[in-house]
C-alpha positions, 0 to 999 in steps of 0.5 A: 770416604763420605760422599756429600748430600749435598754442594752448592751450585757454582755461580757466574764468576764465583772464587772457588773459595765462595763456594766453599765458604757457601757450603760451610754455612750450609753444614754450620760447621764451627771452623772453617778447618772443620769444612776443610777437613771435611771436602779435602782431609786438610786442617787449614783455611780456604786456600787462594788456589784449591788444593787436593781437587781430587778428592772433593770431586770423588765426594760430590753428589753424582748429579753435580757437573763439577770437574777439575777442568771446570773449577779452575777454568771459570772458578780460579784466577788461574787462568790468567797465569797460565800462559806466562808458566813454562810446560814443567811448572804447569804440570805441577800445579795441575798435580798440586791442585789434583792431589794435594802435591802429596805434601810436596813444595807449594808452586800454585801459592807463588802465583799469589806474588811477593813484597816487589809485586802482589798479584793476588790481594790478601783481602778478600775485596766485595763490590757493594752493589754486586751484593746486591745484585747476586742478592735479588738475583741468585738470592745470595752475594758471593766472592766474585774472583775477578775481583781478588786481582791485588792490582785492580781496585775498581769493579769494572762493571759499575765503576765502584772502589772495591772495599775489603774493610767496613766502615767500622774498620773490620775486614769483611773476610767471607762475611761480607757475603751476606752483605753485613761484616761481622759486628752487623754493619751493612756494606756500603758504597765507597765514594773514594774516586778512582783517578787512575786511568790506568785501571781500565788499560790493565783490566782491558789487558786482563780480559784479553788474556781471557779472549786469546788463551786458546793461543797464547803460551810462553813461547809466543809472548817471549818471542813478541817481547823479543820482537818489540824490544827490538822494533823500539831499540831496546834490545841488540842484534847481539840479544842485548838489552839496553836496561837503562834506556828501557827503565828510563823511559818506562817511568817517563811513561809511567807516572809515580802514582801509577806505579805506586797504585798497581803495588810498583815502586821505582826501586823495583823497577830500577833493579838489575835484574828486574827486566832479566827476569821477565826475559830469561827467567822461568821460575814461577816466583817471578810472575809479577803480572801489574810489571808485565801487563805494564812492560807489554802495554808500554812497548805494545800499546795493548796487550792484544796489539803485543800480541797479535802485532809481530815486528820479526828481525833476523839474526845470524844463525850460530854454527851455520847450516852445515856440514861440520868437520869431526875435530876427532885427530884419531878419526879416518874422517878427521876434519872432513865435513862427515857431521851433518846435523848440529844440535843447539842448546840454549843457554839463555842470557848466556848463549848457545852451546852446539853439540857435534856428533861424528858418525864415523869415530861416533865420539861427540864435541861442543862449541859455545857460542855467545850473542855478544862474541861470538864463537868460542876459538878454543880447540873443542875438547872430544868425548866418546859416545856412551856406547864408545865407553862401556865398548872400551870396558868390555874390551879391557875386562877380556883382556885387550890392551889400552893400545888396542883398545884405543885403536879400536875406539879411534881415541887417544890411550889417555882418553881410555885411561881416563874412561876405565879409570872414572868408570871402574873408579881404579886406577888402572894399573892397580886391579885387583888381580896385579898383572905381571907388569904391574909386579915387575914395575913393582919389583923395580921401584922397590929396588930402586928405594932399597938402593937409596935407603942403603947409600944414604942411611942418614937421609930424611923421607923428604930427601929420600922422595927428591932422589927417586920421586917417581918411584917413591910417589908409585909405592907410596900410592900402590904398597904404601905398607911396604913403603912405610917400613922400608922408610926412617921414622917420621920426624914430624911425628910424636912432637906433641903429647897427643893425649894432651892435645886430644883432651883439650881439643875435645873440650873445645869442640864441646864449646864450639858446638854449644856456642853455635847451638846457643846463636841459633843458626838458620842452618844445623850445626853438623861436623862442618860447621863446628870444624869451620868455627875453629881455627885453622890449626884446631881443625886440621889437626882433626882433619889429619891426625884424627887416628891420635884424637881418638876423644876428640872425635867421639865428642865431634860425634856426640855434639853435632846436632841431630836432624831431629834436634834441629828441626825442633830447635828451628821450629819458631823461626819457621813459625814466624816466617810464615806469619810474617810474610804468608799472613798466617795467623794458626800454624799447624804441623801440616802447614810447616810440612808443606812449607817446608821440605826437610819436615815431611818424612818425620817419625810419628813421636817427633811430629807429636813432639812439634804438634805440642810445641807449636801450641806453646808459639 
């Protein structure tokens, strides 16, 4: 690993890509892929979050006071999402921009926004007298990352528009930071008006994220989204949302234009599941920073007074203070309050769910309880602890009986049937070694068959079963062979020339798989979805009586599409997702990898397959 000689020297405020970008011209690489490579072993453009930190900190200069706390606390726009990401998203993006995610799924590039809400502009956007302020101050412009907010269009410092294009129509892109766009045009003042004022509420909003990060988290804000709802009469006492009144009169509050000048629209707003996202949902894909800063101004005033102003209501509280009852019929302390700690669930939207766990039978129930009806009246079904099961295992494997292992367990027989036969994935009474029982029973039912074959010679298998079904379905689960040459021949057997059918059924799977291929599905055309697209006799016949279709099955083999195949054959699909709706203009294998996950343990001859491929797209 190269260290570096040399690494500019953050300025105020800088985008961490203006660094970047200041360090390119400086070692006058051809390509920025060149300098990418160079500080983080990765063939891609500056990317809007930085990923693979590590690396490049390992490589500075030793008298560089850089750190990865630094860069994405002054350096990246990070900071003003953090307090809307659950702990398990940040963990990730941390890692992601530590280490590069290992080539593992993009959470930070989300944070970007998507069609319904851009947080993060696509253009790198200047404020004309910026430049030229950092020009006579610090001798050169930068990237300014307060800047790159998509839904603030003016610097709030000199209440200028933000430009991204030159007057001659090219977009600036990192060239601007010489204050010149690529033909040599210099940056000059937009006189477009902003007439919005709902600018300067969003980017008062935005810096108090900024003041009051020390307490923020997602906790906090959810439960002042809770309070306030509530204080308006937006939300119930049974944890309702009144949707309709809440949208209604949020675009009463919000003009059109406002909405439309933060990249809003009323079709989004007036979505379903729009407003449920923003109160119950934790993915990462939903921060949809103008529609919150909007929601908490709209029912808050401000951000700061949404936040520091609490409006507390009460509620019922489900299950109750305790003790509980053990719902445990076996137990010595059956329906005595001996339970004295209930654990709660939340299941969001959906309610809470409580768990109760007896001290005495050590076996555990559940109760749901939901915000709009309450508790459930169902009878709780009762579980035995984990160490109550392999208990029960251990006793059966030294030989108790089901009985006594029951009694012992302070359960049902059924319930230790139940857990030996989910656990040892047997049925009980079929062990390896059959016991004496297990014979006689055997002995007897065979009888029985033997006696009916004998006083009815004539009769039919399915006439056989409806005189003696229990011992018939017994034998035929636990001796089938047996079974089978004690039974007449089969009549629905050898009604087809299966030589015949087998031949035609082959050819057809052959013409399914080739269709599908042909039709280029998002999805690989594997054994199931060639099964699905033939009728339904054509597939059941495969699924019943494969040991008589015997081409037939080495064709299915055959045609289904390989993993390999597939990823080759989806290759421009995935090509035109990403420069479509990620604005990326080179795709490299690397890139395909990060984006998606099927793609990163591919053998080194198939990714050079695809390396030459994506040269031809």
């Amino acid at each position: 690993m190269n260290q570096l000689a040399y690494f500019p020297t953050p300025l105020p405020g800088e985008d961490f890509r203006s660094i970047l970008y200041r360090y390119h011209v400086y070692v006058m690489n051809k390509e920025i892929t060149d300098t990418n490579i160079d500080l983080f072993g990765a063939k891609s453009e500056f990317t809007l979050f930085p990923r693979g930190l590590g690396l490049l900190i390992k490589k500075l200069p030793q008298q560089t006071l850089l750190s990865i706390e630094t860069i994405i606390e002054n350096h990246t726009l990070l900071p003003w999402f953090l307090p809307f990401l659950p702990d398990k998203h940040k963990d990730r993006i941390f890692n992601e921009i530590k280490t590069g995610g290992n080539l593992n799924e993009s959470f930070v590039g989300k944070l970007a926004g998507n069609k319904y809400g851009r947080c993060i502009d696509v253009d790198i956007k200047y404020c004309p007298m910026c430049l030229k302020e950092d020009e006579l101050r610090y001798g050169t412009g930068y990237i300014h990352r307060e800047h790159q907010i998509a839904f603030i269009h003016k610097c709030n410092k000199h209440d200028l528009h933000l430009i991204s294009e030159c007057c001659c129509g090219s977009k600036l892109g990192y060239e601007g930071i010489s204050g010149e766009c690529k033909a040599g045009h210099p940056v000059i003042l937009d006189e477009k008006e902003i007439v919005s004022g709902i600018q300067e509420q969003l980017i008062a909003d935005l810096n108090s994220i900024i003041s009051h990060k020390s307490v923020l988290s997602l906790d906090l804000i959810r439960q002042r989204l809770f309070e306030h709802l509530h204080s308006k009469g937006y939300l119930t006492n049974d944890v309702r949302t009144r949707r309709k009144a809440l949208v209604k009169e949020f675009l009463q509050y919000y003009s059109l234009d406002d909405l439309m000048s933060v990249g809003l629209t009323q079709e989004y707003i007036m979505q379903r599941n729009t407003v449920e996202r923003v109160l119950w949902n934790d993915s990462i894909v939903y921060i949809n920073l103008p529609f919150l800063l909007l929601l908490f101004r709209f029912i808050g005033n401000s951000f700061t007074e949404f936040i520091y102003k609490s409006s507390p209501y009460a509620l019922q509280i489900p299950f109750g203070y305790g003790p509980w009852p053990c719902r445990n019929k076996h137990c010595p302390d059956y329906l005595k309050l001996v339970i004295k700690r209930c654990n709660r669930l939340d299941n969001m939207y959906r309610g809470l769910t409580g768990k109760f766990y007896c001290p005495t039978c050590e076996s555990e129930y559940a109760i749901l309880w939901s915000w709009t009806k309450g508790y459930n009246n169902k009878i709780p079904k009762v579980y035995l602890s984990t160490s109550k099961r392999e208990e029960g295992i251990e006793l059966f494997q030294r030989g108790s009986s089901i009985k006594e292992i029951a009694a012992r367990l302070y359960c049902s027989v059924n319930e230790v049937k139940g857990t030996l036969s989910n656990v040892l994935s047997s049925n009980i009474e079929s062990c390896t070694t059959p016991s004496h029982k297990h014979m006689v029973q055997r002995d007897a039912y065979r009888a029985k068959v033997e006696t009916i074959i004998k006083d009815n010679p004539n009769c039919s298998r399915y006439e056989i079963c409806r005189k003696c079904s229990v011992p018939y379905q017994w034998l035929k689960k636990f001796d089938a062979d047996w079974l089978e040459g004690q039974l007449p021949k089969s009549r629905s057997k050898n009604n087809f020339d299966w030589k015949k059918v087998d031949e035609v059924l082959s050819k057809r799977v052959r013409e399914v798989s080739e269709s599908l291929i042909r039709a280029n599905p998002p999805t690989r055309v594997g054994t199931y979805s060639i099964l699905g697209a033939l009728s339904k006799t054509e597939s059941g016949r495969i699924k019943n009586y494969s040991r008589h279709l015997p081409r037939t099955c080495k064709i299915l083999k055959e045609v289904t599409e390989t993993k390999e195949d597939y990823q080759l054959r989806h290759l421009p699909a995935l090509v035109r997702q990403l420069r479509t709706h990620y604005n990326y203009k080179e795709v490299s294998i690397e890139t395909i990898q990060s984006y998606r996950r099927s793609y990163r343990t591919i053998p080194e001859e198939l990714k050079r397959v695809l390396s030459l491929k994506l040269l031809e797209l």
